[in-house]
Structure formats: structure tokens, C-alpha cells
NUNU-232411 format. One line per 3 residues: number of its first residue (from 1); for each residue x, y, z of C-alpha. Coordinates in steps of 0.25 Angstrom, whole numbers. Example, Ala and Ser with C-alpha at 12.3 -4.5 7.8 and 13.67 -1.06 7.14 Angstrom:
# residues 2
1	49/-18/31; 55/-4/29
END
This chain:
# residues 431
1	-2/-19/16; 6/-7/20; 6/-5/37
4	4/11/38; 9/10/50; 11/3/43
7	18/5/29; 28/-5/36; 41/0/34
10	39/9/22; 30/20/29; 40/28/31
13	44/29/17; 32/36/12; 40/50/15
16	51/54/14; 60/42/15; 65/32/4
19	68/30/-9; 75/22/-18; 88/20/-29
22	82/19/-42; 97/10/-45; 94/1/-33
25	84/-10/-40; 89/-22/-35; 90/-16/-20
28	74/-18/-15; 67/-5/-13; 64/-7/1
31	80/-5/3; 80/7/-6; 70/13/2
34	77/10/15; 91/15/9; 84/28/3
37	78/31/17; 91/31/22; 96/41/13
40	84/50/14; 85/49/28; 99/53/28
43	100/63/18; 88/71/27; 96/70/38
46	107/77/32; 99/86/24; 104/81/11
49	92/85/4; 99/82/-10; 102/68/-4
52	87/68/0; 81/71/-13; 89/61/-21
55	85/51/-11; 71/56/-12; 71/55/-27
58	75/41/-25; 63/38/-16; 55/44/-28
61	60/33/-37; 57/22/-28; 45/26/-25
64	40/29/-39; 38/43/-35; 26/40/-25
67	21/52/-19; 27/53/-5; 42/49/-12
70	39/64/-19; 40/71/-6; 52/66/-3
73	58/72/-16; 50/84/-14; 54/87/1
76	70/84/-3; 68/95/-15; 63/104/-6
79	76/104/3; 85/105/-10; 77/117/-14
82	71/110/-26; 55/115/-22; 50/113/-36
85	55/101/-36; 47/98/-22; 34/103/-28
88	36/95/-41; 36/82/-29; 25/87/-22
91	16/91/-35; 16/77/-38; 15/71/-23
94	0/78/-26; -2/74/-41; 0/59/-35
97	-13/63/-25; -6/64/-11; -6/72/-2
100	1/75/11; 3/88/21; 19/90/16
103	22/101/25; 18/91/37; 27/79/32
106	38/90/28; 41/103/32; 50/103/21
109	38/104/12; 34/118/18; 46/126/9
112	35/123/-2; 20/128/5; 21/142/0
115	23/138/-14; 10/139/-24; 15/123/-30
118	15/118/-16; 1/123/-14; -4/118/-26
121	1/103/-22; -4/104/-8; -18/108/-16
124	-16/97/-23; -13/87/-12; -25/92/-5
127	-34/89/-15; -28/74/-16; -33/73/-2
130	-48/74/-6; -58/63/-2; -61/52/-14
133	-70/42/-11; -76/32/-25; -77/19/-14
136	-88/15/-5; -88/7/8; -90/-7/7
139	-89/-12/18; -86/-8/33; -77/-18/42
142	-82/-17/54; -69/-19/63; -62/-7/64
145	-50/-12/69; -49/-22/59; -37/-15/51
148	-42/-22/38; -29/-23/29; -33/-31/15
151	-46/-35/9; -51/-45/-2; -63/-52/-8
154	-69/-65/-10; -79/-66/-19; -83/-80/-16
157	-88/-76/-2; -89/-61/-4; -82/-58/8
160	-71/-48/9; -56/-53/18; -51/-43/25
163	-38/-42/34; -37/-36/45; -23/-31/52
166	-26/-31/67; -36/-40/68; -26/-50/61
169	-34/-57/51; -45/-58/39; -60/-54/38
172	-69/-57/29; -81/-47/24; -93/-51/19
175	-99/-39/9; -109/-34/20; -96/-32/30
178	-98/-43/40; -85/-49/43; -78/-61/46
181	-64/-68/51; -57/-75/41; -43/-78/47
184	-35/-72/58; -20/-71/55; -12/-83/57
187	-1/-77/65; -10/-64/71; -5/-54/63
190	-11/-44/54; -17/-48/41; -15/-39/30
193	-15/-45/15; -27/-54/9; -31/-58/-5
196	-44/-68/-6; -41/-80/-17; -57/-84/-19
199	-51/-94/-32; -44/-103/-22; -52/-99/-10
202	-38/-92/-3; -39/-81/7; -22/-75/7
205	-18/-66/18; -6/-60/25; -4/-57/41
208	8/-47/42; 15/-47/55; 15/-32/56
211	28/-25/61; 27/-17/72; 11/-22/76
214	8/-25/90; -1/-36/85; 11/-42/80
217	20/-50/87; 35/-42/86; 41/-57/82
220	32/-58/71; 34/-44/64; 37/-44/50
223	32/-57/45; 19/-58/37; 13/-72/30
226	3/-73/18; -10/-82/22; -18/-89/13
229	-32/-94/19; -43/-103/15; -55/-93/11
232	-65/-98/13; -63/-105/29; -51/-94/31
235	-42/-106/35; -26/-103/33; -20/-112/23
238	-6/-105/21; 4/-95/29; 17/-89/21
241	25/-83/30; 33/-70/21; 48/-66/22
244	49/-59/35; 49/-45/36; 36/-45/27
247	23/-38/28; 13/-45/18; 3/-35/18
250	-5/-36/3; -5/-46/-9; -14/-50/-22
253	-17/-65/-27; -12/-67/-42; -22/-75/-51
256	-17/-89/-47; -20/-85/-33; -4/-82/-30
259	-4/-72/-19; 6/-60/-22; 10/-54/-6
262	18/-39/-5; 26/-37/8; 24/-25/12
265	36/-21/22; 47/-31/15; 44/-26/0
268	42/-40/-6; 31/-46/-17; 28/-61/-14
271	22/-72/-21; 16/-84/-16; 7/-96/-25
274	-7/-101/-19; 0/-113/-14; 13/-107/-9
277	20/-108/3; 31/-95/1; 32/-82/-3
280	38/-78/-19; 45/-63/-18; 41/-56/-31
283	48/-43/-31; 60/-38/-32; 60/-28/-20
286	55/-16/-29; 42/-16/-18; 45/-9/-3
289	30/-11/0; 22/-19/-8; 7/-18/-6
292	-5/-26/-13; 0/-32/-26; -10/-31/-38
295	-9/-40/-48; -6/-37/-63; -17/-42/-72
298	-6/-50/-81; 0/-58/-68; 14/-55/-71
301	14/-42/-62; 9/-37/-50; 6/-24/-46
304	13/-19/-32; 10/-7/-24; 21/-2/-17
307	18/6/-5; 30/14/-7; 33/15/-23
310	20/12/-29; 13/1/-39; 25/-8/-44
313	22/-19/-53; 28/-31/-52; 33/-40/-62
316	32/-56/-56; 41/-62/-66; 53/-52/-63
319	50/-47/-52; 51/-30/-55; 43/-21/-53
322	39/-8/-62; 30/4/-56; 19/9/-59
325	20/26/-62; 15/33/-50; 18/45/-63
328	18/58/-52; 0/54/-51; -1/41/-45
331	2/38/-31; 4/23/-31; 10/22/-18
334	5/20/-4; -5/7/-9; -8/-4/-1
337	-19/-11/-8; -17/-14/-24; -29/-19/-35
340	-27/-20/-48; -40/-19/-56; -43/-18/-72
343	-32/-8/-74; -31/-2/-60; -25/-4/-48
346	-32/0/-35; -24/5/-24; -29/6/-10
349	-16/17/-5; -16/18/11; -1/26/8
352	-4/39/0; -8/52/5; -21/52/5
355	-22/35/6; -33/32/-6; -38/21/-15
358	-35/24/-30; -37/16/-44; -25/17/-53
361	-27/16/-67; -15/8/-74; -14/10/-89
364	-16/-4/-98; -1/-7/-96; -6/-8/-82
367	8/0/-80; 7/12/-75; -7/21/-68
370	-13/31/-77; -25/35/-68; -28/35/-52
373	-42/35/-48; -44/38/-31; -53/29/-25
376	-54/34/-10; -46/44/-2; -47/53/9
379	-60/48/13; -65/44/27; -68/31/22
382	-54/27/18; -46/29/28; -33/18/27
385	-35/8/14; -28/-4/13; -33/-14/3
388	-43/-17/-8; -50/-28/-17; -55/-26/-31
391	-69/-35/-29; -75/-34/-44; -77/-20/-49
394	-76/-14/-34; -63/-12/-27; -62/-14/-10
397	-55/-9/-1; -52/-6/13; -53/8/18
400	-49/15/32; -41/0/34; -38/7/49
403	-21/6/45; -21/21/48; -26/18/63
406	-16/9/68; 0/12/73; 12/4/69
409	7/-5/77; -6/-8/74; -12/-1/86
412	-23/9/84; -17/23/85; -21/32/96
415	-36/36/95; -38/29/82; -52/24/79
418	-54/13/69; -66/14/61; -71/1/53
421	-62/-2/39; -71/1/26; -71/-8/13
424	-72/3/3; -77/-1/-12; -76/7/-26
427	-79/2/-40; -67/1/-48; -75/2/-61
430	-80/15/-56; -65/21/-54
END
């Protein structure tokens, strides 16, 4: 879970702000970010555009060279006089399949329109904007103001759970669409992660008290607690409350039916056994917002989107993490949802530019991405993605989610209109 108002407290970083020190690997990497804010913040101010670019650079290494860490580079070469430089950022900001208006975000970036390289990237961006579209619909929810968050399946029952972020609790779907109540929040407040357990009959889930929501109480802001449920009668059997300030927003199950649990605004990977009672910290603060962990087929790593610095895998036993090469084509950033699947890992990416869903082939090492395969985007029927659940040979996910609708604090923005949340489907052997 990522709020887009949401994106917690790491929105802000997607231009423009933070970095990190390479040397700094014992200081967590949500310090470095705050730290490198600072100075690019302060170098801006003073119009210490050397200051800037060093400080950008850094940004560059935290974020394995994610897309939006190369405008920064690109805007501070611009100001040293170093336009080649500039285009050599931009020309790859494109290759990675982004785009974004740069005169509108910078007017810095207008020093390069007349120039034949700089037309050719804005061509190119252009084109990374068309529609692609291999899903179909599924399924059409029929609340529009559901704001459905994560989704699983349950093959015993076939019926799909669903959480829902205002209305503060689980559905389940049968395949024709009909829908059901499974469990209202505990405490009232929004339900964002879910995984289904049909081995041991478990239904585990997290309700997030949102910072900054109106739905919220202001005293409760900050904490979050995964739930485990009885599936079948939708009972509660457990509550764990996490390390406040948290946002447990996605998870995955390992095969003993452990459930591995990100925090989304605290930066943290935890563990906790069917039967336990508390929370196990896995990482080592490489993470400033993990999203759905996949697991690894060999149960000794996992596989962590990072909404900021991309697909980290994470090593249980040690505890460190190596990345996966975005390698100036692949744009692993900006993922909410995470499924690994015979070789591939499905991203559902609700922070590129365009948002999209997209398979990425890793080689048999399973250590780094040697071919992307777009799935949906810039169509009318994705709208805002979230989440996703691999169901045989077809991959499901939730499209136009209603995330982009809604302000920072869960009211609908002015003259928005909900439209009903789709369940799109695409066969994975078919990518």
C-alpha cells in the first residue's frame, strides 16, 4: 500500500528531492533521504547548483537510477552548463518508458526545447504514452465508493476478498460479481493488506489508521495491526498491533503459512509465524517504502518492491538486500502490487508516468530483468491499480482502484465522480 495522497510521507521524494551517501550503510535509508532533502533543499536555495548535482548524483545511487532521480541529475546539469549531460538523463528517463511534460514541472528544462535531441526524447516520451491493453474485465464491483485496496483468492469457495479503504472492511466476490461482507475493521479504520491461507483455513488482513484521514480518529493516526480471521465464518481469532508509527499496507504468506508484512511509512519488513503473537523485523533499513513482498521460489529471499529504489531482494538469514538492475530500461519503481510467477515478477505500478501493469522477465539466476512486457496502460479501463492475484495461468488485478479520486484526507475531490472498481484479467502464458 502506498497512500497517493497518499505515498505517505515519501510522495514528495518522487522529484526533485532526496538522495542518498553511498558510504552511510549502517545509517537507514529513510535518514539518508531526509538528510539529502536537506541539502538539496539548501543548495537550491543558494543557488549552489554544483552543490545540487552532487547531491542529485547521490539521490541517483540511492534510488538505483529510477526514472524521476534522473531529472534531478539532469535539471542540476542544466544549471552548471553541462546540456549534454542533461540530454544523456533525459534520453534514458524515455528508454525506461516515462514520460512527463518537463517544461511544466521545470522551467529549467526549457534552455533545452529548441534542441534536435530534446525533440527526439519528447517523441519518444510521447510514444511511451500510447494505450496498451492484453487484459479483459472480469469483474465489475458494483460500489463505486468502495476504494478496493488488495485482492485474493480462494479456491475452495471460489470467491475473491477484497479490502476496501473507506468502507473500512472485507468483501467477498463470487466469480458472477455478487458481493458479500466478510468483516468490518476491528477498530474502524481502513483495510488495506489481505492474503487468503485456504491450507489452514486463515483469512490475514491489516486495518491502517491513516494519518491525516477524517475517518480516523487524530489520537489513533499512525498505528496499524495485522488481523488474522477464520475464513470460512469470518470470525477474528488474532489482532497484532505494530511498532507505532506504521502503515502495514501489503504482505505475502511464505509456504508454512508465515505471513511476511511491509510498513509502508516506517521502512521496515516484518515476520510473524501462524501462531504468533508479535512482530520479527527482517531488514536492515535498506527499505524507505516497501510494498507487496513476493516470495523467492528457494524460501531464503524475498523479493521487495521499493516504491522509491525499486525490487530489492532480501536475504532472511542476513538480513541484506541486493537490487535488482533497473540497467537505464527498466523502470522498477513506483510498484505497489508484487507476483512472482514461473520466472516473472508481475508489477501492478500506480507511481510511473504513465501508471501500468507490466511482466518482467528475470534471467535463471532469478537476479536481474532481462525483458518487460506491458500489460495495461493509458487506457480508460485502468485508471488507478493497486493490487493483483496470480489464479492458475491468469493474473488479477484491480483497476481504476478510485485512489486518484480522493484528497489527503479521504474525501472525494471536488466534482469527482466515482465509477464502479474493475477486476481485470490476462493470461500469463500468453505474455
Amino acid at each position: 500500500m502506498i497512500l497517493r495522497t497518499r505515498h505517505l510521507a515519501v510522495a514528495s521524494c518522487l522529484l526533485f528531492l532526496a538522495g542518498t551517501s553511498a558510504t552511510e550503510e549502517t545509517v537507514p535509508a529513510r535518514e539518508r533521504l531526509q538528510h539529502l532533502r536537506a541539502e538539496l533543499h539548501d543548495s537550491r536555495a543558494g543557488n549552489d547548483w554544483q552543490a545540487s548535482l552532487e547531491s542529485a548524483r547521490k539521490l541517483k545511487a540511492l534510488l538505483n537510477e529510477a526514472p524521476r532521480s534522473l531529472l534531478e541529475v539532469a535539471r542540476a546539469d542544466i544549471h552548471v552548463g553541462d546540456t549534454d549531460a542533461a540530454l544523456r538523463e533525459l534520453a534514458q528517463f524515455a528508454r525506461m518508458g516515462q514520460t512527463a511534460d518537463l517544461p511544466a514541472i521545470s522551467a529549467d528544462f526549457t534552455a533545452l526545447i529548441t534542441t534536435a535531441a530534446f525533440k527526439k526524447i519528447q517523441s519518444d516520451m510521447s510514444a511511451n504514452n500510447g494505450a496498451i491493453s492484453l487484459a479483459s474485465p472480469a469483474l465489475l464491483l458494483s460500489d463505486a465508493g468502495l476504494l478496493a485496496e488488495d485482492i485474493d483468492y480462494d479456491a475452495h469457495s471460489k470467491r475473491f476478498f477484497i479490502t476496501s479503504v473507506r468502507d473500512r472492511k472485507i468483501i467477498s466476490v463470487d466469480l458472477r460479481g455478487s458481493s458479500t461482507e466478510f468483516a468490518k475493521a476491528p477498530d474502524d479504520w481502513p483495510m488495506l493488506a489481505l492474503k487468503v491461507d485456504s491450507a489452514r483455513a486463515l483469512l490475514w488482513a491489516t486495518e491502517v489508521a491513516l494519518e491525516g484521514f477524517n475517518s480516523v480518529p487524530e489520537a489513533d493516526w499512525g498505528r496499524s495491526a495485522l488481523l488474522c480471521y477464520e475464513l470460512k465464518a469470518g470470525r477474528l481469532l488474532r489482532r497484532i498491533e505494530a511498532p507505532r508509527p506504521s502503515a502495514l499496507g501489503d504482505m505475502v504468506l511464505t509456504r508454512l503459512g508465515e505471513v511476511i508484512v511491509s510498513d509502508g511509512y516506517g521502512g521496515g519488513v516484518y515476520r510473524v509465524g501462524v501462531q504468533g503473537t508479535t512482530m520479527q523485523r527482517l531488514d536492515g533499513g535498506d527499505f524507505i517504502s516497501p510494498q507487496t513482498p513476493a516470495m523467492h521460489p528457494d524460501g531464503k529471499h524475498i523479493f521487495v518492491p521499493d516504491y522509491l529504489r525499486g525490487i530489492g531482494v532480501l536475504d532472511v538469514a542476513t538480513r541484506q538486500v541486493r537490487w535488482l538492475p533497473m540497467a537505464g530500461r527498466f523502470a522498477l519503481n513506483g510498484i505497489d502490487g508484487l507476483y512472482f510467477e514461473h520466472g516473472r515478477l508481475i508489477a501492478v505500478q500506480n507511481g510511473t508516468s504513465p501508471e501500468r501493469v507490466a511482466a518482467f522477465t528475470l534471467d535463471t539466476s532469478l537476479s536481474r530483468i532481462v525483458a518487460e512486457k506491458i500489460v495495461e496502460r493509458s487506457t480508460d479501463t485502468l485508471g488507478d491499480p493497486t493490487h493483483g492475484v496470480v489464479v492458475d495461468d491468469q493474473f488479477y488485478y484491480i483497476a481504476n482502484s478510485g485512489w486518484d479520486l480522493i484528497d489527503d484526507h479521504g474525501n472525494l475531490k471536488p466534482g469527482a465522480k466515482p465509477s464502479a472498481p474493475r477486476i481485470m484479467q490476462v493470461q500469463l502464458s500468453g505474455l
